[in-house]
C-alpha positions as CSV (number, residue, x, y, z in Angstrom):
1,X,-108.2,-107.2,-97.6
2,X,-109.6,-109.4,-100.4
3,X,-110.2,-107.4,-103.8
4,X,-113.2,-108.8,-106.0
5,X,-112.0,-107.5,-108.6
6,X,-108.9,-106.5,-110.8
7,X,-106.8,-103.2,-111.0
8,X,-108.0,-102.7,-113.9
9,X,-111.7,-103.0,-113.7
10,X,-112.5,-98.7,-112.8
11,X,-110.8,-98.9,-116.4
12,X,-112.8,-101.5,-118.1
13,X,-116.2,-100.1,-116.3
14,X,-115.4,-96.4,-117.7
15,X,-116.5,-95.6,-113.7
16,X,-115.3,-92.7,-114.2
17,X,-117.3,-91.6,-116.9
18,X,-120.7,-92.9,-115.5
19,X,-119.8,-90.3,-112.6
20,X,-119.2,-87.8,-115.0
21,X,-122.6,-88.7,-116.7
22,X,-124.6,-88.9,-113.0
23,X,-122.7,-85.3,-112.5
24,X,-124.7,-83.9,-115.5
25,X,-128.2,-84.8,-114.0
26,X,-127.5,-83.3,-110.4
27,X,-129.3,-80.2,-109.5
28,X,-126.9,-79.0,-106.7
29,X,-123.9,-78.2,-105.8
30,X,-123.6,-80.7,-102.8
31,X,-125.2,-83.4,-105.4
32,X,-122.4,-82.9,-107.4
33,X,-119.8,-83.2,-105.1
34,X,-121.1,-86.4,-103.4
35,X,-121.3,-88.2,-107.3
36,X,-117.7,-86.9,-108.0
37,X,-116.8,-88.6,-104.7
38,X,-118.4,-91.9,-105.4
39,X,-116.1,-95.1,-104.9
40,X,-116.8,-98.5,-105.6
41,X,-118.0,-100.9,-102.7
42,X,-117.4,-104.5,-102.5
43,X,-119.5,-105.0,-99.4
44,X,-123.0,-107.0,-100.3
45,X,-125.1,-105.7,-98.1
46,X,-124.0,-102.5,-99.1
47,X,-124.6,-102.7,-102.8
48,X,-128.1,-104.3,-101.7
49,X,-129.8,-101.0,-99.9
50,X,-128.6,-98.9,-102.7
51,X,-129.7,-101.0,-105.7
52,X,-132.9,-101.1,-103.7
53,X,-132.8,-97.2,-103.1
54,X,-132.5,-96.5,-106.9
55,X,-135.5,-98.8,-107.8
56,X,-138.0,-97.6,-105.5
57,X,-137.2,-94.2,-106.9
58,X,-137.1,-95.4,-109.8
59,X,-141.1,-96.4,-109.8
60,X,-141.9,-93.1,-108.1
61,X,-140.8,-91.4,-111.2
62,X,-142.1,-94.1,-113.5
63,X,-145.3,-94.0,-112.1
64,X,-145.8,-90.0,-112.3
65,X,-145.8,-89.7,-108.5
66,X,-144.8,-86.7,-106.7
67,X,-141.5,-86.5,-104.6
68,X,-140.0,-83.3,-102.6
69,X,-136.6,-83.3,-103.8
70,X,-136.9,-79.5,-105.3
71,X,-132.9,-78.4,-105.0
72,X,-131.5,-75.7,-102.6
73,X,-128.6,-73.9,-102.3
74,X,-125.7,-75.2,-100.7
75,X,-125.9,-73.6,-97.2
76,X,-123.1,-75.3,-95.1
77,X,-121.0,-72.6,-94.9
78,X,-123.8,-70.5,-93.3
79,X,-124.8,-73.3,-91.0
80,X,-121.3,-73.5,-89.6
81,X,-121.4,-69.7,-88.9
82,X,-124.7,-70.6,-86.0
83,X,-121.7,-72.0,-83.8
84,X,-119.8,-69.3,-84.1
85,X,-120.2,-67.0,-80.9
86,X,-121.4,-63.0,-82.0
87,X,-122.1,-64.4,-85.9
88,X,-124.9,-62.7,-87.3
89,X,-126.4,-64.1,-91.0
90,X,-127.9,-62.0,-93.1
91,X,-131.7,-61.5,-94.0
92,X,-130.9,-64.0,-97.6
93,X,-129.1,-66.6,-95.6
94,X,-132.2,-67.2,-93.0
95,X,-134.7,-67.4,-96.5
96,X,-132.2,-70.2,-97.4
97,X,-132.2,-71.9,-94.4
98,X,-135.8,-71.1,-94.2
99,X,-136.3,-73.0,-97.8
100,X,-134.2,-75.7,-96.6
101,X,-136.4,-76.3,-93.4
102,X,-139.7,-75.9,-95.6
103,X,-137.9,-79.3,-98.2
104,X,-137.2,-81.3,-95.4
105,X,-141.1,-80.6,-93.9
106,X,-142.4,-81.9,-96.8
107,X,-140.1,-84.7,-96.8
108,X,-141.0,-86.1,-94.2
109,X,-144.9,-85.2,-94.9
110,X,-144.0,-87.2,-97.6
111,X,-142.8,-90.4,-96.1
112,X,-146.4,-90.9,-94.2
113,X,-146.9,-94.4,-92.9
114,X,-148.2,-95.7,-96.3
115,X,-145.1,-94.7,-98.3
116,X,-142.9,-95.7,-95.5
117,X,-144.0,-99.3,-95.8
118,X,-144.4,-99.1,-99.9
119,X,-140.6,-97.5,-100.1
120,X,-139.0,-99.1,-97.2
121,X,-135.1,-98.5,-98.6
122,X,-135.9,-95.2,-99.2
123,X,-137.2,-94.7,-95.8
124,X,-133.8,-95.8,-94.0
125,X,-132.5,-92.3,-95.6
126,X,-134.4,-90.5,-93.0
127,X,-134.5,-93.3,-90.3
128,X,-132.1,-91.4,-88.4
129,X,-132.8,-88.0,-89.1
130,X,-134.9,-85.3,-87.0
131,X,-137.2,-82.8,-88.8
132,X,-137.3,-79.3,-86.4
133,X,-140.8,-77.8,-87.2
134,X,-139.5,-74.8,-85.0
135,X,-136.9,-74.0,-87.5
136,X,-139.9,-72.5,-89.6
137,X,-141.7,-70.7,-87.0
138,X,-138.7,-69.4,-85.3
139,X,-137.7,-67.4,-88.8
140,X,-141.8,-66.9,-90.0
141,X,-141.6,-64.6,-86.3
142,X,-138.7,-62.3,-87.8
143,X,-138.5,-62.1,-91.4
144,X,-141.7,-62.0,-93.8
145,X,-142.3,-63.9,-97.8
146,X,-139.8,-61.7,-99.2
147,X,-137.3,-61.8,-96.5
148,X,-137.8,-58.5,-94.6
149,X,-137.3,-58.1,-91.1
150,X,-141.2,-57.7,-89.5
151,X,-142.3,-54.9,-87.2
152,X,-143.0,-57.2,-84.5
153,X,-140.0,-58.9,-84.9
154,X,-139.1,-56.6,-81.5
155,X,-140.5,-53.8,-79.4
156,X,-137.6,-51.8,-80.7
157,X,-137.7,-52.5,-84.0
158,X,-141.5,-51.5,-83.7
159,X,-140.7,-48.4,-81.6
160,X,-137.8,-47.1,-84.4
161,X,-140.0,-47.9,-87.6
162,X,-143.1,-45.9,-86.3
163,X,-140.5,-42.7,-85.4
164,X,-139.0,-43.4,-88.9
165,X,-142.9,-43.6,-90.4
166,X,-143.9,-40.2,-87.9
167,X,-140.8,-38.3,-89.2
168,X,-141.4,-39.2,-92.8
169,X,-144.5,-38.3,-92.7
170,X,-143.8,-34.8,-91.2
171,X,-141.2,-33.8,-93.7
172,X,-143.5,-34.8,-96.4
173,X,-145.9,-32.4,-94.9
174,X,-143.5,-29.9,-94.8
175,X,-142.3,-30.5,-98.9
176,X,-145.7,-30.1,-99.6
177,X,-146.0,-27.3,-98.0
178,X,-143.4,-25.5,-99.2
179,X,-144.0,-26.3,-102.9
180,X,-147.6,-25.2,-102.8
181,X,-146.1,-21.6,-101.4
182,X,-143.7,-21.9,-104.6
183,X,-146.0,-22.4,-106.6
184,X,-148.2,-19.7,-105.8
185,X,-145.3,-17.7,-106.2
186,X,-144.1,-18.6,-109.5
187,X,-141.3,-19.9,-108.9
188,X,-142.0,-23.7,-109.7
189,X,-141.5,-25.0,-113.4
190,X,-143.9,-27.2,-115.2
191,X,-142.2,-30.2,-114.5
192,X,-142.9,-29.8,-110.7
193,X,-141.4,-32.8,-108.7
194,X,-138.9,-35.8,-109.3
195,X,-136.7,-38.2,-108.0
196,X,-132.7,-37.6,-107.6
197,X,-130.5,-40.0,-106.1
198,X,-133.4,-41.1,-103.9
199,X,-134.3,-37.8,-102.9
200,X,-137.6,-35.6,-103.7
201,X,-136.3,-32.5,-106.2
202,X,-138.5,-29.8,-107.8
203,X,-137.7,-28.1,-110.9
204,X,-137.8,-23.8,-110.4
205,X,-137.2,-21.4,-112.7
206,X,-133.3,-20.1,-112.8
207,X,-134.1,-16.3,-112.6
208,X,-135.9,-17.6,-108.9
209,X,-133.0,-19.7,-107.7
210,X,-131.3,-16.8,-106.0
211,X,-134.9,-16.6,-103.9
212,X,-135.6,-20.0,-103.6
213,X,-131.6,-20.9,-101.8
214,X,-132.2,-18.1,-99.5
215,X,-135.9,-19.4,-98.6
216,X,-134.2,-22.9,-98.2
């Protein structure tokens, strides 16, 4: 293999601090890593596409243009767990593949026919890449803008939150009821309802507690 260049020349370049400068400007994890990784490549061609990359990314920020690149999360770890038989990901890590999906839409949105022949380096990025629109619909169907599971995301799920809404409703019918007899009794404080640990309280008056627990 024929070296263009001497030992000493990552030494003499300070390669190693250019990476360390090109670290500092990357917004995500996986950004990172691939700058740390960077080598040196000797083959022209090469070195070509990628000086030819930079510029025409270069101009789109020159000239004020926009460009989808917002940064995401680094989700390969919870991509790998889809090919894992009886894996389940949580209701967080579907909103980050979700965000993921909704970058690459407008990516490619992005790179319309005009762009594609105004940026053609840039283009090879995605030359062999495949956008899957279903991705979005598939996760819209299940989990809402905040990343709760919907109603209709099943009949069951449907069937079990409208028990869950029928009960509720009921026992606060009941609480209601049983405050309005306590207060017509006397035996509620000023201070009539509040909250403890999650649950509905009411404050009564301690010479009424004996008759209240045996009402309960």
């Amino acid at each position: 293999m024929i070296k263009f260049f001497p030992e000493s020349a990552l030494v003499q370049l300070e390669f190693e601090k250019v990476k360390d400068l090109l670290v500092e400007h990357c917004k995500t994890e996986y950004a990172r890593t691939k700058a740390k990784e960077l080598r040196i490549h000797t083959r022209k061609e090469y070195i070509e596409i990628e000086l030819r990359q930079s510029h025409e990314y270069k101009l789109i920020l020159e000239q004020g243009q926009y460009f989808p690149n917002d940064p995401v999360l680094n989700i390969s770890r919870d991509i790998k767990l889809l090919s894992i038989p009886g894996a389940v990901l949580s209701s967080e890590q579907l909103m980050q593949i979700r965000r993921l999906a909704d970058s690459m839409q407008q990516l490619f949105r992005w790179f319309n026919p005009e762009a594609r022949t105004a940026y053609p380096a840039l283009t090879r990025i995605i030359s062999t890449t495949h956008y899957e629109k279903n991705i979005l619909a598939l996760i819209d169907a299940i989990l809402d803008e905040n990343g709760t599971v919907k109603d209709t995301a099943s009949d069951d799920l449907a069937r079990i939150r409208m028990s869950l809404f029928r009960k509720r409703n009921e026992l606060r019918r009941i609480f209601d009821k049983v405050i309005q007899k306590w207060t017509k009794s006397g035996y509620v404080a000023d201070i009539e309802e509040a909250f403890l640990n999650g649950r509905r309280v009411v404050a009564v008056f301690a010479e009424f507690k004996r008759q209240v627990k045996e009402f309960c």
